[in-house]
C-alpha positions as CSV (number, residue, x, y, z in Angstrom):
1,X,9.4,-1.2,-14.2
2,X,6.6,-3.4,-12.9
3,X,3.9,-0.6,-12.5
4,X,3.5,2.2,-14.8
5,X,0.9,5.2,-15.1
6,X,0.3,7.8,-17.2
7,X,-2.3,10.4,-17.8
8,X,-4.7,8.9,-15.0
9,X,-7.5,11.4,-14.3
10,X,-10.7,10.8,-12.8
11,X,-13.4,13.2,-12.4
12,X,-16.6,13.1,-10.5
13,X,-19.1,15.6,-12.1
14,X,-17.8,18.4,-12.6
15,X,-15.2,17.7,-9.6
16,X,-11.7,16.5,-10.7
17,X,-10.2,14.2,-8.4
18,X,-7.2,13.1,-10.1
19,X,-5.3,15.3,-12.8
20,X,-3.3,13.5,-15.2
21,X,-0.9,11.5,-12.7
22,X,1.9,10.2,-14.2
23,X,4.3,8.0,-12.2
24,X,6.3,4.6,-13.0
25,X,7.5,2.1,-9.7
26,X,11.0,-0.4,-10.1
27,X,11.1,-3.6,-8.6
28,X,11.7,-4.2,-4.9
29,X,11.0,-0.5,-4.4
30,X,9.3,0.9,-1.6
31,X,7.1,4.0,-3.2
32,X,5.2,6.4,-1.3
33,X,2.6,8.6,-2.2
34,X,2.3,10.9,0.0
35,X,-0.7,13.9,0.6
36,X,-3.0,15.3,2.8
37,X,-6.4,13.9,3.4
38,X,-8.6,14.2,-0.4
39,X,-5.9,14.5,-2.2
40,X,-6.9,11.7,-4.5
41,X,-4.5,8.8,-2.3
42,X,-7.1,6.6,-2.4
43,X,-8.8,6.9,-5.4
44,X,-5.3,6.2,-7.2
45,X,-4.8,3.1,-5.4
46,X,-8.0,1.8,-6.5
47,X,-7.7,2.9,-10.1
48,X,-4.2,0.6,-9.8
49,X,-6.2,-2.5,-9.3
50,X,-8.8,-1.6,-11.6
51,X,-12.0,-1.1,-8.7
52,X,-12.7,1.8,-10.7
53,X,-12.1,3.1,-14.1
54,X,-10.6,6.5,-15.1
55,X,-9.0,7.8,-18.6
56,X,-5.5,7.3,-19.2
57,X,-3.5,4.1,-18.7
58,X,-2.1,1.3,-16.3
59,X,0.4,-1.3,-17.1
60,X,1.3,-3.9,-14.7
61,X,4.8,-6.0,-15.4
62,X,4.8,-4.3,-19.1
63,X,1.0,-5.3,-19.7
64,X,-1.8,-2.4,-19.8
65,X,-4.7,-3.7,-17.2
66,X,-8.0,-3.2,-18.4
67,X,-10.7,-2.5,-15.1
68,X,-9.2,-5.9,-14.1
69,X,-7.6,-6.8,-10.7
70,X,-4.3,-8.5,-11.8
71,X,-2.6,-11.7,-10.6
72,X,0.3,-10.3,-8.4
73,X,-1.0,-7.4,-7.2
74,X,-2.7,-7.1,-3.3
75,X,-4.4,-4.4,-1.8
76,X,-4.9,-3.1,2.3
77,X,-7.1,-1.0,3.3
78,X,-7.2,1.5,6.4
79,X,-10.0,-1.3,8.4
80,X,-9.1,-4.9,7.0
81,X,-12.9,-6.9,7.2
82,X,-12.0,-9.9,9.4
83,X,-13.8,-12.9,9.5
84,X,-15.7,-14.4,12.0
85,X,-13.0,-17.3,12.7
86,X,-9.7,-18.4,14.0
87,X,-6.6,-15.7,13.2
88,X,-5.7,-19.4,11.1
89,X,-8.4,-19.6,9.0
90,X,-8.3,-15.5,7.9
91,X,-4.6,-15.8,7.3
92,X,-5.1,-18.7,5.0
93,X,-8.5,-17.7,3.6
94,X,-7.1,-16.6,0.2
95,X,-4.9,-20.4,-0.6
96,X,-7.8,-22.1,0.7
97,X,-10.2,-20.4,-1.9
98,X,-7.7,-21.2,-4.5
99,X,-7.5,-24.4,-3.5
100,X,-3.8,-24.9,-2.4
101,X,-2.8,-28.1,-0.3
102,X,-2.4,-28.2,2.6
103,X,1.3,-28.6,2.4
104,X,2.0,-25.9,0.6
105,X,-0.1,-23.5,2.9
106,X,2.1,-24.4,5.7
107,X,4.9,-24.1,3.9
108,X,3.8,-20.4,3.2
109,X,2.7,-19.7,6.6
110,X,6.2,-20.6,8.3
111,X,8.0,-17.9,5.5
112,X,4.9,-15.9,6.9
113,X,4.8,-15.8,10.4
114,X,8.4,-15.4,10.3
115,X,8.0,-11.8,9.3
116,X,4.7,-10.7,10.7
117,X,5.6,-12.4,14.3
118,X,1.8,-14.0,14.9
119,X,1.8,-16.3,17.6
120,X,-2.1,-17.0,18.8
121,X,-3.6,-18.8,15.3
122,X,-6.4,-20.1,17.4
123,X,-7.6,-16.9,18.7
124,X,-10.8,-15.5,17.4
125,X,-10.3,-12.5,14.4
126,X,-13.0,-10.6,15.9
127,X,-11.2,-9.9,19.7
128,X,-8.3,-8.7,18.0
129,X,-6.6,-5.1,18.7
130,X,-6.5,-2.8,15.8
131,X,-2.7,-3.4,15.9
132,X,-3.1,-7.2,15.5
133,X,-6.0,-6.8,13.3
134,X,-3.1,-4.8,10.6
135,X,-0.7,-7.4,11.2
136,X,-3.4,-10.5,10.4
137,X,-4.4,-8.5,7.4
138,X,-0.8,-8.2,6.0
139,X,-0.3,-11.8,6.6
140,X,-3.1,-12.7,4.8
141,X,-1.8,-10.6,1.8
142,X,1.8,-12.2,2.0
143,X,0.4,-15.7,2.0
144,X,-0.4,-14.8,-1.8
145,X,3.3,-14.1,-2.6
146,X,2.4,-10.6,-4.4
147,X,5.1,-8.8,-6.3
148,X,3.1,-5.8,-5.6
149,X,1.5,-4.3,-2.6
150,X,-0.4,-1.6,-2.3
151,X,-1.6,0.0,1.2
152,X,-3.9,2.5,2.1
153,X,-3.2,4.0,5.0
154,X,-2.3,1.0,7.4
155,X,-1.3,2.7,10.4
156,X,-4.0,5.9,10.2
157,X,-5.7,4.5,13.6
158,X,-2.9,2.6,15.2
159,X,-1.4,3.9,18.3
160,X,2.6,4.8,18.2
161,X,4.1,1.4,19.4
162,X,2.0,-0.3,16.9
163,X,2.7,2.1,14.0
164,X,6.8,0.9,14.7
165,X,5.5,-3.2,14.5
166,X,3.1,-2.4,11.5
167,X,6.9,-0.2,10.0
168,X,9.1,-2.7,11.1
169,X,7.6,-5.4,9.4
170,X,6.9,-3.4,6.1
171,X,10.3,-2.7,5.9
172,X,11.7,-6.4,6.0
173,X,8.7,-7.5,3.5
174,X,10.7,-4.9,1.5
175,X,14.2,-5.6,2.2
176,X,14.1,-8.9,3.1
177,X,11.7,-10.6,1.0
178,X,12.1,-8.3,-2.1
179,X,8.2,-7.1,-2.5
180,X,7.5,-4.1,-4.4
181,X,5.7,-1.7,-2.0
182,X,3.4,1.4,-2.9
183,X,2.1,3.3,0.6
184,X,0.0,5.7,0.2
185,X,-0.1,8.4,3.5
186,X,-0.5,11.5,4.9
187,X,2.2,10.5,7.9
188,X,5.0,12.8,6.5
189,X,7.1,11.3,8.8
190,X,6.6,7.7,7.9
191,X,7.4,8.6,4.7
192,X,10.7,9.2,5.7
193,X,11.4,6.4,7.5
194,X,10.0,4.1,4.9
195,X,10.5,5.5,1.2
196,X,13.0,4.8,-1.3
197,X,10.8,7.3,-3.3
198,X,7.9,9.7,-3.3
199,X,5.5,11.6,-4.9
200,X,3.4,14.1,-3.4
201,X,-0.5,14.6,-4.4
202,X,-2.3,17.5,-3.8
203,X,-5.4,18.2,-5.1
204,X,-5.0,15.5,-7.5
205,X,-1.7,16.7,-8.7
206,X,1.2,15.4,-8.9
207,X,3.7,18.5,-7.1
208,X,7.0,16.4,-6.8
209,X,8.1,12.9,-7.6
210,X,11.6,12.5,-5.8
211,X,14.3,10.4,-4.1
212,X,14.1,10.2,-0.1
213,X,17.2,12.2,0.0
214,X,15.7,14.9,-2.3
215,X,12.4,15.0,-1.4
216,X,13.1,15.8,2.6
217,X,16.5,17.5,2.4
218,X,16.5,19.5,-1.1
219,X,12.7,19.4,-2.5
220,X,12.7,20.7,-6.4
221,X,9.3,22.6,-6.0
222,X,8.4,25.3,-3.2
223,X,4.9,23.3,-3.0
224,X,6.9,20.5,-1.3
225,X,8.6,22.7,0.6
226,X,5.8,24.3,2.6
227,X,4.0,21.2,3.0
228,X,7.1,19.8,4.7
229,X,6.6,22.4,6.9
230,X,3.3,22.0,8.0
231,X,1.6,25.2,5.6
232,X,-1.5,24.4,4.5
233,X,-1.0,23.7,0.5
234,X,-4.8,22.9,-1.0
């Protein structure tokens, strides 16, 4: 396994966001969770990477993470910040900053661009579509070579020709380049498309973790089953 959680629970007051999640994610897998808005998506995702702390425990490649954002690991967010420069220089931002030659950043943006189809690296960040902007900010994640990715909602505000590039693309970083993917989404059918697995969150719960096949055609818990349907389930 190269992530694995158990008894994560955060609570905000006397509000309980997340309530003992336990969950564990193989390598290349492409893991959804998947749950209605406030379900506790996000605040999972950044518990992961160690942004913000909660009681039970994290371990990353067999090693428990401490409140610390691990080597390997990348996170996206629903708005990516771009930088006030060339699509180039926000693509490459994260070798420069480390300090990489400029031989090998090439090298990684050819195996990049490849994937993510970017064609304009001169072009100004800031006049991008929201489409473009998603497909910059995964770039800018790949360059890193990450074993893990985790993504918040990438498509939330995209329009449907973009959701298919922003898909299609996830699903060769997946297939093709073997990276270990964790989505998390209320897009039920995204999901589907994209998931080897999936857990659904509700209320901070965890109501069902299942295969693709399971989860959509023969759910184990009637709580799946009627969100799959459209009820309303918190």
């Amino acid at each position: 396994m190269i992530l694995e959680l158990k008894g994560i629970t955060k609570t905000y007051g006397q509000q309980k966001v997340l309530d003992s999640v336990c969950f564990s994610v193989g390598k290349p897998e492409f893991f959804t969770i998947l749950g209605p808005s406030g379900a506790g998506k996000t605040t999972l995702l950044k518990i992961i990477t160690g942004f913000i702390s909660s009681s039970g425990t994290v371990h990353f490649k067999g090693r428990r993470l401490n409140n610390g954002f691990p080597e390997g690991m990348v996170i996206g967010f629903q708005n990516p910040i771009m930088f006030n420069t060339s699509v180039f220089n926000n693509i490459t931002y994260g070798l420069k900053i480390r300090k990489k030659t400029s031989n090998y950043i090439e090298g990684k943006l050819r195996d990049v661009l490849h994937i993510v189809r970017i064609n304009d690296l001169k072009r100004n960040a800031l006049s991008l579509s929201g489409g473009e902007v998603q497909r910059v900010a995964l770039a800018r994640l790949l360059m890193l070579d990450p074993e893990l990715i985790l993504l918040d909602e990438p498509t939330a505000h995209l329009d449907p020709s973009n959701v298919g590039n922003i898909e299609h693309i996830l699903h060769k970083v997946n297939k093709e380049m073997g990276k270990t993917i964790i989505l998390a989404t209320h897009n039920i059918n995204q999901a589907k498309r994209l998931s080897d697995r999936l857990m659904l969150l509700i209320d901070g719960r965890t109501v069902e973790i299942s295969d693709n096949e399971t989860f959509f055609n023969k759910p184990k818990s009637a709580e799946t089953s009627r969100f799959l349907k459209g009820d309303i389930v918190w």
